[in-house]
C-alpha positions as CSV (number, residue, x, y, z in Angstrom):
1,X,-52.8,167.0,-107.4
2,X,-53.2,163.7,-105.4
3,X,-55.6,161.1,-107.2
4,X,-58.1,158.8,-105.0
5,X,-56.5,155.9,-106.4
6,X,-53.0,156.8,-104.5
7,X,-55.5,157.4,-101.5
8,X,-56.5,154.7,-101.6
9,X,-53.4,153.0,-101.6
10,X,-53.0,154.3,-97.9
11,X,-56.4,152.5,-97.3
12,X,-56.0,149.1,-98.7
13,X,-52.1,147.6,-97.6
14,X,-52.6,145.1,-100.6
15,X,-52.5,148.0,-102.9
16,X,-49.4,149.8,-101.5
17,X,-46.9,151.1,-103.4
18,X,-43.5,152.6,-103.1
19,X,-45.0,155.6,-105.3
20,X,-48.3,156.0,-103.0
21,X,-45.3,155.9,-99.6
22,X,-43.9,158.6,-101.0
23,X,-46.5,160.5,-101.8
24,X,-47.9,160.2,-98.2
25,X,-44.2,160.6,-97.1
26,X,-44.3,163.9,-99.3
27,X,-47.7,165.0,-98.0
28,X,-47.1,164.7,-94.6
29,X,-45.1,168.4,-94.8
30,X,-46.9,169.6,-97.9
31,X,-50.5,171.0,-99.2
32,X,-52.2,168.5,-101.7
33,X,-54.9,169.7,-104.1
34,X,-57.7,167.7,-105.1
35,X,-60.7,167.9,-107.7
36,X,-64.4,167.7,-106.1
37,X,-64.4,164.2,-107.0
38,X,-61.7,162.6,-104.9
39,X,-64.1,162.6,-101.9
40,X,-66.5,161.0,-104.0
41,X,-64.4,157.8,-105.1
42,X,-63.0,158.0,-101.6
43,X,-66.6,157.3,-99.7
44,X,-67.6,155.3,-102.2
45,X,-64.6,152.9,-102.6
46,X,-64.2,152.3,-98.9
47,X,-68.2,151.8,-99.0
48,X,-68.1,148.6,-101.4
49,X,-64.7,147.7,-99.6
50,X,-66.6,147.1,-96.8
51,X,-69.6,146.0,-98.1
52,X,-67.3,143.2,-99.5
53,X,-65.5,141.6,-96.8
54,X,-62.3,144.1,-97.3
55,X,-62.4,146.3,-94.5
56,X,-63.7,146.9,-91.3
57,X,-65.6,150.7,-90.2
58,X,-62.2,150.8,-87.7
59,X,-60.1,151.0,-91.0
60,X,-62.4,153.4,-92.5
61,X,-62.1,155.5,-89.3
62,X,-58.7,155.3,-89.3
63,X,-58.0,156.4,-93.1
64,X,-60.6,159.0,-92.6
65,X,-58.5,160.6,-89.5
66,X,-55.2,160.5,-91.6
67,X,-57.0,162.4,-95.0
68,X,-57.9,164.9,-92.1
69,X,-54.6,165.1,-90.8
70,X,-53.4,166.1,-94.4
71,X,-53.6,169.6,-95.8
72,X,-56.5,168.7,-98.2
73,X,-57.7,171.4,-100.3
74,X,-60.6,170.8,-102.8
75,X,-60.1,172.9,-106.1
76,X,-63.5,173.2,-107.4
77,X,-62.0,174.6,-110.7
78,X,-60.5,171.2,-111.8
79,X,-64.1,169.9,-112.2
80,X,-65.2,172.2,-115.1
């Protein structure tokens, strides 16, 4: 199960971790399953990051186009 916050980490360089690298390292030839919510705190932390300053839509675009290039699956069961 992948959080948003290591997401998000992927996002935002500032916030980059060793942990979050190898967790994208570790995704990039396995499935990840994530509650309902991830997409949630995704769209809405890269909305106040760029409503702050933080990032530019181009960054968005860009992080956007690598969560689709990960094998994403929402587990709707983690929610209840």
């Amino acid at each position: 199960v992948v959080d948003a916050s290591v997401a998000l980490a992927w996002c935002f360089s500032d916030e980059t971790s060793p942990y979050s690298e190898r967790v994208l390292s570790f995704l990039e030839a396995e499935d990840a399953l994530v509650p309902q919510l991830f997409w949630i705190e995704v769209a809405n932390a890269t909305l106040v990051a760029e409503r702050r300053g933080r990032i530019v839509q181009e960054e968005i675009n860009r992080f956007s186009e690598l969560l689709t290039q990960l094998q994403i699956e929402t587990d709707a069961g983690l929610e209840t």
